[in-house]
N, C-alpha and C positions, 0 to 999 in steps of 0.2 A: 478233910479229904485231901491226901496226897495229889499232884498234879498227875500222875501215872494215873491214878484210880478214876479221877476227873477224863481224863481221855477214853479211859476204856468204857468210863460210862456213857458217853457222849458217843461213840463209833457201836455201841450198842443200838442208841435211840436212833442213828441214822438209817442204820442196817434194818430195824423194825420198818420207821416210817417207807423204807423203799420197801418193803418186803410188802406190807398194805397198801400203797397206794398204787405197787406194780399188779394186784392181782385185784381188778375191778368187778370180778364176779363171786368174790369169795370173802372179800372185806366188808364190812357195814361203815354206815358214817359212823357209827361209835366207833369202831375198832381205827376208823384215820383219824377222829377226833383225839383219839386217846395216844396217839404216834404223835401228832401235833405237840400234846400236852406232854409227853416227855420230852420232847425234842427242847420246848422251849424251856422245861427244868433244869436239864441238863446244860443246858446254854446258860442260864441266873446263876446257876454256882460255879461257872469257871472261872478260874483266877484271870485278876486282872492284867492281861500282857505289857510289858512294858516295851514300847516300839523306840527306836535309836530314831532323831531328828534326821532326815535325809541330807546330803549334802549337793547342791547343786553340780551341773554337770562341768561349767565354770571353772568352780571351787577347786574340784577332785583333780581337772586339767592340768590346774596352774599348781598342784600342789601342795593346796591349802589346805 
């Protein structure tokens, strides 16, 4: 899975679970269990980001 496809799957699960757990008279606990359970699917298969080491505030000053 492309990282495009990874996103848009992931802004889907988020879009449901808000969508259920914003409407508390019309959602069942299955229907937010089951937002949950994608939400956290879709989180297990995202690649893994790679983050740059911060540089302190120090460092950047003195132009290091």
């Amino acid at each position: 899975m492309t990282p495009e496809e990874q996103i848009v799957k992931m802004k889907k699960a988020i879009t449901q679970a808000v969508k259920v757990m914003g409407d508390r008279f019309g959602s069942t606990e299955e229907d937010v269990a089951k937002a949950i359970d994608e939400l956290k699917a879709s989180m297990q298969t995202a690649p893994a980001a790679v983050v740059p080491p911060l540089q302190s505030a120090a460092a950047v000053s003195a132009g290091v």
